[in-house]
PABA-213558 format. One record per residue: residue in three letters; x, y, z of N, C-alpha, C in turn. Coordinates in Angstrom, 1 decimal, m for minus. Layout:
! PABA-213558
+------+--------+--------+--------+--------+--------+--------+--------+--------+--------+
| rest |   n_c1 |   n_c2 |   n_c3 |  ca_c1 |  ca_c2 |  ca_c3 |   c_c1 |   c_c2 |   c_c3 |
+------+--------+--------+--------+--------+--------+--------+--------+--------+--------+
|  ALA |      X |      Y |      Z |      X |      Y |      Z |      X |      Y |      Z |
...
+------+--------+--------+--------+--------+--------+--------+--------+--------+--------+
! end
This chain:
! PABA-213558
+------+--------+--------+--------+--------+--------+--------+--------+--------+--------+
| rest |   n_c1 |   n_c2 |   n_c3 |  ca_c1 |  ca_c2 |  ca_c3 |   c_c1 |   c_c2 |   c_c3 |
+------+--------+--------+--------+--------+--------+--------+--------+--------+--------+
|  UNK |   m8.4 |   m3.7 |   m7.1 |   m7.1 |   m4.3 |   m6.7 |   m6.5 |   m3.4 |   m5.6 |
|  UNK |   m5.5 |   m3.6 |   m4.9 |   m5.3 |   m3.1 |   m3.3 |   m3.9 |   m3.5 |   m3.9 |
|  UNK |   m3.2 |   m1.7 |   m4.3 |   m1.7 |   m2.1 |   m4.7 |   m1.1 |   m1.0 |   m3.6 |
|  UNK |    0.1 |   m1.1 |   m3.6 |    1.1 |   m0.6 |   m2.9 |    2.0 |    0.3 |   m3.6 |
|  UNK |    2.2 |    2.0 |   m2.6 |    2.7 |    2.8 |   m3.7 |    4.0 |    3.3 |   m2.8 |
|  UNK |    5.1 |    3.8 |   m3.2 |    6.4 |    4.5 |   m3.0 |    7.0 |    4.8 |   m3.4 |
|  UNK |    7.7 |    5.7 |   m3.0 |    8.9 |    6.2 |   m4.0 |    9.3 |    7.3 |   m3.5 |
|  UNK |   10.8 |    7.9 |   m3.7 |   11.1 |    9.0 |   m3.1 |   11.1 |   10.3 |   m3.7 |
|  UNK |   11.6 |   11.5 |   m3.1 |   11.2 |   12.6 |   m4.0 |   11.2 |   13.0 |   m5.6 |
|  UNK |   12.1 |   12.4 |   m6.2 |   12.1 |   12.4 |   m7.4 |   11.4 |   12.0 |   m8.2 |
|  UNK |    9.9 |   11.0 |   m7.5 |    8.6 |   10.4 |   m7.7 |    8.0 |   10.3 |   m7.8 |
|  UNK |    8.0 |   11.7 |   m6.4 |    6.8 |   12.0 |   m5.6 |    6.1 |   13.2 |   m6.5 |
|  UNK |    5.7 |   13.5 |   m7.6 |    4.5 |   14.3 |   m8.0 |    4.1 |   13.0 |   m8.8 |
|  UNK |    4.8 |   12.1 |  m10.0 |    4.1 |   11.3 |  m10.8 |    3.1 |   10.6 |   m9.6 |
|  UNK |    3.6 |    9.7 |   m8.0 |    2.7 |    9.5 |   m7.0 |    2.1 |    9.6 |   m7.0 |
|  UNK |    1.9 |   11.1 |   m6.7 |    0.1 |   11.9 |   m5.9 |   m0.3 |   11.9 |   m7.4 |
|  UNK |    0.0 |   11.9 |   m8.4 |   m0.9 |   12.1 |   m9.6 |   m1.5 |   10.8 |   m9.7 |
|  UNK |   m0.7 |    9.5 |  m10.0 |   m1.0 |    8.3 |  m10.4 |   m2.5 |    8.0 |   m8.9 |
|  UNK |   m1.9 |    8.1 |   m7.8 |   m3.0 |    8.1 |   m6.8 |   m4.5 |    8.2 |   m6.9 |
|  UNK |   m4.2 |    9.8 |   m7.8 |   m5.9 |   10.2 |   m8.2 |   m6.5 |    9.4 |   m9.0 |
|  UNK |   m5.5 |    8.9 |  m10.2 |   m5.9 |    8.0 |  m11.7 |   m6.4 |    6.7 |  m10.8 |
|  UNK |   m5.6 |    5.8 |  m10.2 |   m5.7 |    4.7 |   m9.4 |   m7.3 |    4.8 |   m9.0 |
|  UNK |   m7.7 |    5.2 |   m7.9 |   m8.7 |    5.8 |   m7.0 |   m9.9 |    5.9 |   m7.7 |
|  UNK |   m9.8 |    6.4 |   m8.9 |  m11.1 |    7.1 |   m9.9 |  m11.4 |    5.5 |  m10.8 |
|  UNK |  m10.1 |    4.5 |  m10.9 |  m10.3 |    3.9 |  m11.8 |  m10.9 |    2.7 |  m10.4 |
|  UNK |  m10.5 |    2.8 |   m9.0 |  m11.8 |    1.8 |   m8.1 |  m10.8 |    0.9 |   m7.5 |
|  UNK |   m9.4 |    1.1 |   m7.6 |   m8.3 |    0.6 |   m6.6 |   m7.9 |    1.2 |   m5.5 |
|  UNK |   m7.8 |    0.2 |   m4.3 |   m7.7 |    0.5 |   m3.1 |   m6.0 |    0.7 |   m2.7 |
|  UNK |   m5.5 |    1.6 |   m2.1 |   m3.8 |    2.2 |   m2.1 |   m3.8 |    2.1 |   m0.9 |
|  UNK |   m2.5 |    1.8 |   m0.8 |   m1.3 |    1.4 |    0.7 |    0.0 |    2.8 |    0.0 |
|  UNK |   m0.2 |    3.6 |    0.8 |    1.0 |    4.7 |    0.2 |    2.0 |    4.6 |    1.1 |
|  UNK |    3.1 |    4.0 |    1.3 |    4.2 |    3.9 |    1.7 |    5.2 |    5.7 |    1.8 |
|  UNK |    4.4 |    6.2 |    0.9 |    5.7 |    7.6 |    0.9 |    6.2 |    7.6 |   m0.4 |
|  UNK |    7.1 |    8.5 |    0.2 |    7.4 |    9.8 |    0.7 |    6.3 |   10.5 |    0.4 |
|  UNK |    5.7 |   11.5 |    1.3 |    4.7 |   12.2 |    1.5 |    5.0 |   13.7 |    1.2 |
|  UNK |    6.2 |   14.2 |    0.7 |    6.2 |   15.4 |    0.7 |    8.0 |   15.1 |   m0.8 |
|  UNK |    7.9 |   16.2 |   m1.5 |    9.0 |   16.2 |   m2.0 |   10.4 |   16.5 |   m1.7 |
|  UNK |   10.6 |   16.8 |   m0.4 |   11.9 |   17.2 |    0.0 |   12.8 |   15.8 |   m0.5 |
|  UNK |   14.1 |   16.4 |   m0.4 |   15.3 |   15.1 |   m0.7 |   14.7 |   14.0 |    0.3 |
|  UNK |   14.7 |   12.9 |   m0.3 |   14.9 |   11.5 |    0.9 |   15.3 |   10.8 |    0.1 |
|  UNK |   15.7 |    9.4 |    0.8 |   16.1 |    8.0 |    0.3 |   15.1 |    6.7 |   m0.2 |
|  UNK |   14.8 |    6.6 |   m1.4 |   14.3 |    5.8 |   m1.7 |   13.8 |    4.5 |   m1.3 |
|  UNK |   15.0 |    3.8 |   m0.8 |   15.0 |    2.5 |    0.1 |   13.9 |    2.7 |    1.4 |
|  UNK |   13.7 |    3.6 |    1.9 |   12.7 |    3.8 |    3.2 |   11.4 |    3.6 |    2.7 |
|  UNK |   11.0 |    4.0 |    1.4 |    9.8 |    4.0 |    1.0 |    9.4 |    3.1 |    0.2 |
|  UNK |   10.4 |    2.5 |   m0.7 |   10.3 |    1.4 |   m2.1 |    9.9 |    0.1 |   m1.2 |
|  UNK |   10.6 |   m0.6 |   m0.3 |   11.1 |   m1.4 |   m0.3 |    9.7 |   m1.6 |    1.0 |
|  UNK |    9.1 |   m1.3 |    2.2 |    7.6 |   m1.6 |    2.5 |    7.2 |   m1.5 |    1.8 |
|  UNK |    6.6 |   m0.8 |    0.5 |    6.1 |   m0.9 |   m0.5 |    5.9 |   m2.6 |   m1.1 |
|  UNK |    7.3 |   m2.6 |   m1.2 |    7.4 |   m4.5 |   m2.0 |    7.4 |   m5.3 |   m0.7 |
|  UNK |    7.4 |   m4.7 |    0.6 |    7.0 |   m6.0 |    1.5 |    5.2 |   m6.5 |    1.4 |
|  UNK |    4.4 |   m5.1 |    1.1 |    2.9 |   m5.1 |    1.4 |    2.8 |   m6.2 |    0.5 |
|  UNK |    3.4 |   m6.6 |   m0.8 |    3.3 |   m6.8 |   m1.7 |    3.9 |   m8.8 |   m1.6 |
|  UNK |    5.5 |   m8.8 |   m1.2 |    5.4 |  m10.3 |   m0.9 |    4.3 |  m10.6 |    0.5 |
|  UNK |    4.1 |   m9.7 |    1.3 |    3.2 |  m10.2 |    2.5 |    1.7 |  m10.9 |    2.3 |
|  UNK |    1.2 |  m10.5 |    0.6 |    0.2 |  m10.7 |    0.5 |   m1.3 |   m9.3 |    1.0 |
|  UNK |   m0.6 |   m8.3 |    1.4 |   m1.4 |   m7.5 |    1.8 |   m2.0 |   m6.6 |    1.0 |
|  UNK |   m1.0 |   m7.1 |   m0.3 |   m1.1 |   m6.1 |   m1.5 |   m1.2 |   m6.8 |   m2.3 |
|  UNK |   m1.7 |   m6.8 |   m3.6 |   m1.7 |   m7.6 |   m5.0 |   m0.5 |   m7.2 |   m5.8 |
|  UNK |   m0.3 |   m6.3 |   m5.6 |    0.7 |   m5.5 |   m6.7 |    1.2 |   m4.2 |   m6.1 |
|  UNK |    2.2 |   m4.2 |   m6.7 |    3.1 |   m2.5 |   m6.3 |    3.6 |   m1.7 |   m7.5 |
|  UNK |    3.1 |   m0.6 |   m7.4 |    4.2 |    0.4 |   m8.0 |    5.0 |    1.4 |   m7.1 |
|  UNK |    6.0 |    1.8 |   m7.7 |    7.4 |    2.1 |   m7.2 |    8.1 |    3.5 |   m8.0 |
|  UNK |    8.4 |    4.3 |   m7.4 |    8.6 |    5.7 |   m8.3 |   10.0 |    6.2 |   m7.6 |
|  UNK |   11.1 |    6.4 |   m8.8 |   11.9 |    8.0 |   m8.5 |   12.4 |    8.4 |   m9.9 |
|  UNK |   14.0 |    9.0 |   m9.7 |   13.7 |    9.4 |  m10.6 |   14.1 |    9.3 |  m12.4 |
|  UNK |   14.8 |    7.7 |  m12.6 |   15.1 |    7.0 |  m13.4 |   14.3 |    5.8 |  m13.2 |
|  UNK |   14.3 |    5.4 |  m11.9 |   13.0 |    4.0 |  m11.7 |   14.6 |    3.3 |  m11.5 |
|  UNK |   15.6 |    2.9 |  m11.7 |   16.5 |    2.1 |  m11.5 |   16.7 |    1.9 |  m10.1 |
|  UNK |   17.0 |    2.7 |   m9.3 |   17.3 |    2.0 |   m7.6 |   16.2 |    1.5 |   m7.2 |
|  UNK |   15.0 |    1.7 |   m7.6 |   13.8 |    1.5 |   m6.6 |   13.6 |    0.2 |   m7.7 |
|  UNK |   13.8 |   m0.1 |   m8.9 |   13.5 |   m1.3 |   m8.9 |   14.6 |   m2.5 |   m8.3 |
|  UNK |   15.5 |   m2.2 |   m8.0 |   16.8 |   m2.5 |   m7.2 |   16.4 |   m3.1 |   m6.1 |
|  UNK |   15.9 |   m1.8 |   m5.2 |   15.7 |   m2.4 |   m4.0 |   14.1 |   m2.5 |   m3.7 |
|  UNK |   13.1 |   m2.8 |   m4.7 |   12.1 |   m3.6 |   m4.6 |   12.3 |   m5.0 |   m4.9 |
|  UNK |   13.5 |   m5.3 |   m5.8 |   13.7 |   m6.8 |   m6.1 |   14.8 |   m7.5 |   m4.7 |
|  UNK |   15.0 |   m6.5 |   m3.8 |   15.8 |   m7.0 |   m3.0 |   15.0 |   m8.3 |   m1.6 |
|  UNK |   13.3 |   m7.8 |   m1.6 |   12.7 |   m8.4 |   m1.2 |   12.2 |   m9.9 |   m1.7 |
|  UNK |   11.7 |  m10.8 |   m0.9 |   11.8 |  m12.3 |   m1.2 |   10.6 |  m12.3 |   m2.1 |
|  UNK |   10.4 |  m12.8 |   m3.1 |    8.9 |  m12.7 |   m4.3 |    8.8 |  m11.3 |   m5.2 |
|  UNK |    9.6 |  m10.7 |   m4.5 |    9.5 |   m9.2 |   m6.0 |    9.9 |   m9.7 |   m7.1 |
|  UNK |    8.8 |   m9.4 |   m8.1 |    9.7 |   m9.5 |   m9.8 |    9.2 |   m8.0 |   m9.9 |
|  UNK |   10.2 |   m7.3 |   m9.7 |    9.6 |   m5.7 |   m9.8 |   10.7 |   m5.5 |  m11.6 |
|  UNK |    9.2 |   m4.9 |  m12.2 |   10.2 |   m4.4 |  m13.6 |   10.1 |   m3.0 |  m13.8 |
|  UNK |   11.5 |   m2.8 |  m14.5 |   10.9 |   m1.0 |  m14.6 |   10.5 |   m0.7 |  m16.3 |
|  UNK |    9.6 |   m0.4 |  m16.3 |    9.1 |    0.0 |  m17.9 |    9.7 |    1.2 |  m17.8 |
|  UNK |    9.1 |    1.2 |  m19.4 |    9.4 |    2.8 |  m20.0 |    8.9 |    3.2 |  m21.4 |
|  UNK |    7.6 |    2.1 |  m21.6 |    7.0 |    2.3 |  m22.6 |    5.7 |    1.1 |  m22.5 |
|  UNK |    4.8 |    1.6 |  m23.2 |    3.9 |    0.3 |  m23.1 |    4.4 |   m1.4 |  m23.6 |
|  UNK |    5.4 |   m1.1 |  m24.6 |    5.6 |   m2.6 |  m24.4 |    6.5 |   m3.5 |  m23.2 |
|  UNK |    7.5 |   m2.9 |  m23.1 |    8.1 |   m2.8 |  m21.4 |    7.2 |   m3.4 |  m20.5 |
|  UNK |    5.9 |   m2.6 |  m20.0 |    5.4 |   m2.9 |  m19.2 |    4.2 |   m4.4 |  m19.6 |
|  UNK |    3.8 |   m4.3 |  m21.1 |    3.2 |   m5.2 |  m21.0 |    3.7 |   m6.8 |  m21.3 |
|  UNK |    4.9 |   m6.8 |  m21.3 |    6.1 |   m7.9 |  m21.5 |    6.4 |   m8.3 |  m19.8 |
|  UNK |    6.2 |   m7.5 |  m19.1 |    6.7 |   m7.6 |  m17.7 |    5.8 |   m8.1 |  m17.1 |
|  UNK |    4.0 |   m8.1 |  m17.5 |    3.4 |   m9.2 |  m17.0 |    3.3 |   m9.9 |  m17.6 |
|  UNK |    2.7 |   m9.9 |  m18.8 |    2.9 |  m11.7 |  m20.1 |    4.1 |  m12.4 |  m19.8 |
|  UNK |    5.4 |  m12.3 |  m19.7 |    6.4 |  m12.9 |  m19.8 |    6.7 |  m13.7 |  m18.2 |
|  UNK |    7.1 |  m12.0 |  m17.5 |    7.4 |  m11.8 |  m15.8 |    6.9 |  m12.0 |  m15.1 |
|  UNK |    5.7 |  m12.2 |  m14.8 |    4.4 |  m12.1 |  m14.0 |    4.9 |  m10.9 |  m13.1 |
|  UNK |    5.4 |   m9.6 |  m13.1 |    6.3 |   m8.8 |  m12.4 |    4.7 |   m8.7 |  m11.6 |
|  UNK |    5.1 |   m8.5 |  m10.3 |    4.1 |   m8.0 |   m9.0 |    4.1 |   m6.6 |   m8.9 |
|  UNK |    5.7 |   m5.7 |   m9.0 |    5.9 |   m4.2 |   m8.7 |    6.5 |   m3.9 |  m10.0 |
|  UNK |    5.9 |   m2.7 |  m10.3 |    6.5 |   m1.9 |  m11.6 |    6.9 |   m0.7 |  m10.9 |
|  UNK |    8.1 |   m0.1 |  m11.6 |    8.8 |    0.7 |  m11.6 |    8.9 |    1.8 |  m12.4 |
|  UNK |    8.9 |    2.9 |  m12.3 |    8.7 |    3.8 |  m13.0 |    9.6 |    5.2 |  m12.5 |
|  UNK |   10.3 |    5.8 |  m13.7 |   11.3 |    6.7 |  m13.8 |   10.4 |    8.4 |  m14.3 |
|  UNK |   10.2 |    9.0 |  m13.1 |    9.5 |   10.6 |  m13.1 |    9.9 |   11.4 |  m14.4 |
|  UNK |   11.9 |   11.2 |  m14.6 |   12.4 |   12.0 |  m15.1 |   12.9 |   11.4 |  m16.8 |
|  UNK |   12.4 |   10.1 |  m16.9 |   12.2 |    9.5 |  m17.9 |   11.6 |    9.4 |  m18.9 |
|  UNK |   10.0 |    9.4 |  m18.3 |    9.4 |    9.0 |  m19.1 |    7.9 |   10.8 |  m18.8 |
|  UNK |    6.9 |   10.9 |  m20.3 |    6.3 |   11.6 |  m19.9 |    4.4 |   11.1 |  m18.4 |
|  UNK |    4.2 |   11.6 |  m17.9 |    3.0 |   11.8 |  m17.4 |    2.0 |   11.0 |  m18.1 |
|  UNK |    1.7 |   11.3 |  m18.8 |    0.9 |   10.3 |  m20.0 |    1.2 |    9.3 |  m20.3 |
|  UNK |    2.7 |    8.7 |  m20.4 |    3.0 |    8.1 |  m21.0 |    3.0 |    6.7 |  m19.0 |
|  UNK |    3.4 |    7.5 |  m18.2 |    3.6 |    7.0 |  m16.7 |    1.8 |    6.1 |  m17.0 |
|  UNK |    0.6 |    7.0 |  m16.6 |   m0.6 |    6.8 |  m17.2 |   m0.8 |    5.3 |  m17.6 |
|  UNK |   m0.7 |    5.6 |  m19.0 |   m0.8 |    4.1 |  m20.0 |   m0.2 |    3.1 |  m19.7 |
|  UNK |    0.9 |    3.0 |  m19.0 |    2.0 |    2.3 |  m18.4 |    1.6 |    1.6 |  m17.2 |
|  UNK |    0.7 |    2.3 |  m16.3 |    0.2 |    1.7 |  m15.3 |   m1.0 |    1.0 |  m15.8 |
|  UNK |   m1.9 |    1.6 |  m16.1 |   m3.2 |    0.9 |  m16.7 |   m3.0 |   m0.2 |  m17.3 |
|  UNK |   m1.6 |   m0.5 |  m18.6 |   m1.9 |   m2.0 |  m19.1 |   m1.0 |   m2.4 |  m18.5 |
|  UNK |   m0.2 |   m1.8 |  m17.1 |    0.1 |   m3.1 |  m16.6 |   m0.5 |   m3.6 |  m15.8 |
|  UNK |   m1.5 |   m2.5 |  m15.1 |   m3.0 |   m4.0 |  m14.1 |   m3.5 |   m4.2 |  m15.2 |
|  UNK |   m4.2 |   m4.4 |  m16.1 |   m4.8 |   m4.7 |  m16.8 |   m4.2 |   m6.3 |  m17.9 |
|  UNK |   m3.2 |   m6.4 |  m17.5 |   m2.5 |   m7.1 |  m18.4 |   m2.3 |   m8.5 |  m17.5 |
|  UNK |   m2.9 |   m9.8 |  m18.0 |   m2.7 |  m10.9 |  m17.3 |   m1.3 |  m11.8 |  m17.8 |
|  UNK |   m0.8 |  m12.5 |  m16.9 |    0.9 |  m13.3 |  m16.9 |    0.2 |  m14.6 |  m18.3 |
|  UNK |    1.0 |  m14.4 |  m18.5 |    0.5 |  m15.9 |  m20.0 |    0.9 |  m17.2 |  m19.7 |
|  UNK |    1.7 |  m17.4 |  m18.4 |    1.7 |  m18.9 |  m17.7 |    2.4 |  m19.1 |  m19.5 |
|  UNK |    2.0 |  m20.5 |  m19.5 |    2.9 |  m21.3 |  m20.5 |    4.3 |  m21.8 |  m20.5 |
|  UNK |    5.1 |  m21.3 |  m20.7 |    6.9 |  m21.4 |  m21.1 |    6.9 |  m20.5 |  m20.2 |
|  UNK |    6.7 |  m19.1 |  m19.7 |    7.1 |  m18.5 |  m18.9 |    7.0 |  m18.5 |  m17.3 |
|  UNK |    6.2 |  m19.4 |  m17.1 |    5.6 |  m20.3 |  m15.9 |    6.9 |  m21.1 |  m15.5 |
|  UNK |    7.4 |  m21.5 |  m16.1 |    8.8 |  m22.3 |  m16.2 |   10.0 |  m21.5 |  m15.3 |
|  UNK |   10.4 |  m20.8 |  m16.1 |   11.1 |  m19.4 |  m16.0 |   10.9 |  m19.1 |  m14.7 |
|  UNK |    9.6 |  m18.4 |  m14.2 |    9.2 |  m17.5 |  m13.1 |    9.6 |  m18.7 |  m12.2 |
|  UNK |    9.1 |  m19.9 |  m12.4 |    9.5 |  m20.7 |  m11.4 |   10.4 |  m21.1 |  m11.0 |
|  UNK |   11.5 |  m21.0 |  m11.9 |   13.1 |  m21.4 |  m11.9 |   13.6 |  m20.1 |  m10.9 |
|  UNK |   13.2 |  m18.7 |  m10.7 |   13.3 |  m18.0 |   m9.9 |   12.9 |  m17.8 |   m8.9 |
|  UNK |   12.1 |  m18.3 |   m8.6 |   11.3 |  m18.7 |   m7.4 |   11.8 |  m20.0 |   m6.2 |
|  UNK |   12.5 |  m20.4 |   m6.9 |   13.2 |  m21.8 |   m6.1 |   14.6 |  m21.3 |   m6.5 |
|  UNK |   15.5 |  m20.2 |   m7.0 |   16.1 |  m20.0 |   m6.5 |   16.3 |  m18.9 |   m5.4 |
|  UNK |   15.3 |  m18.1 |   m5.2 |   15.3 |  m17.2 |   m4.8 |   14.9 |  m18.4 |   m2.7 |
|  UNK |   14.1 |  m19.1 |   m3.2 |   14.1 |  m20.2 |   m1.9 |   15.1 |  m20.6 |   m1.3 |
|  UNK |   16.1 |  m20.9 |   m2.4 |   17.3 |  m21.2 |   m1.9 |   18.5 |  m20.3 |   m1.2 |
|  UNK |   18.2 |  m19.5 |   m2.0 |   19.1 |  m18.4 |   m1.2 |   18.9 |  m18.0 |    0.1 |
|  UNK |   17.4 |  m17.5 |    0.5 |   16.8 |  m17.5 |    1.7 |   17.2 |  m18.1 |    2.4 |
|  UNK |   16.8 |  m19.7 |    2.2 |   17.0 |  m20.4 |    3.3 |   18.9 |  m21.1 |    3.6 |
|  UNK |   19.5 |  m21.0 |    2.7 |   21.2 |  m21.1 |    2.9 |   21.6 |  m19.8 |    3.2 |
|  UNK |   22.1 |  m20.5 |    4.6 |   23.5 |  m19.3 |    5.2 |   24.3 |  m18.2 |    3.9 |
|  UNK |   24.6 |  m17.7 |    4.6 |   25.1 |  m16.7 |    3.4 |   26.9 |  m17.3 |    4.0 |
|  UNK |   27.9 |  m17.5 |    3.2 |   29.1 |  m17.3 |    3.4 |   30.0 |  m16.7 |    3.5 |
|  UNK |   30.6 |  m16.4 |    4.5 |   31.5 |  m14.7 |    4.6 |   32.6 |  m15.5 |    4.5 |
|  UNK |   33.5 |  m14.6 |    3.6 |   35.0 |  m15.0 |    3.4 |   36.1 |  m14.6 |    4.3 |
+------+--------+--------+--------+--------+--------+--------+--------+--------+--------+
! end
């Protein structure tokens, strides 16, 4: 699978770790950044990340800092992100059964290394269950169309 990675410094060691796990397990990575742990802003890195991802260039994204809350923020700010942020194996595997989420999010200072690990594995590993939630995903999907394509109104 050919996923898409970013996140800003407060992400950036779970990153280069999850990289290696990725890589060994036979998935092909688009690293968006941050490349180094100095302070930066998340948004620079999250958010190409979740474009590779609506563009089709990517199957999936993960997304890292250091609660996982802004970067799933501003990976949902993109048109087709259902970015979820887990924080445990059921979190994550509810966010594809239910969500069909594309980008998972994940919090450095949250959650442990091991636990980051397991959290990524069953979430590629975990297929969307369509059914009733098919419904759902789709009712956001046609709104999310609509917004796009209507003017925005300034007061």
């Amino acid at each position: 699978m050919k996923i898409a990675l970013g996140s800003d410094h407060a992400g950036f060691h779970y990153k280069e770790t999850l990289k290696t796990m990725l890589q060994e397990q036979g998935h092909e990575l688009v690293d968006c950044g941050t490349f180094t742990p100095e302070s930066t802003d998340y948004p620079l890195y999250v958010i190409p990340a979740a474009e590779k991802v609506a563009n089709g260039e990517c199957e999936r994204g993960i997304v890292l800092g250091g609660s996982g809350n802004g970067e799933a923020i501003a990976a949902n700010k993109v048109q087709g992100i259902r970015c979820a942020l887990a924080w445990n194996e059921e979190s994550a595997l509810l966010a594809r059964q239910h969500n069909n989420a594309n980008v998972l999010s994940l919090g450095e200072r949250m959650i442990s290394l091991e636990m980051a690990q397991k959290i990524v594995t069953l979430w590629l590993n975990t297929p969307f269950e369509g059914g009733r939630h098919e419904r759902r995903v789709q009712q956001l999907s046609d709104y999310e169309r609509r917004c796009f394509t209507t003017p925005v109104r300034s007061s």
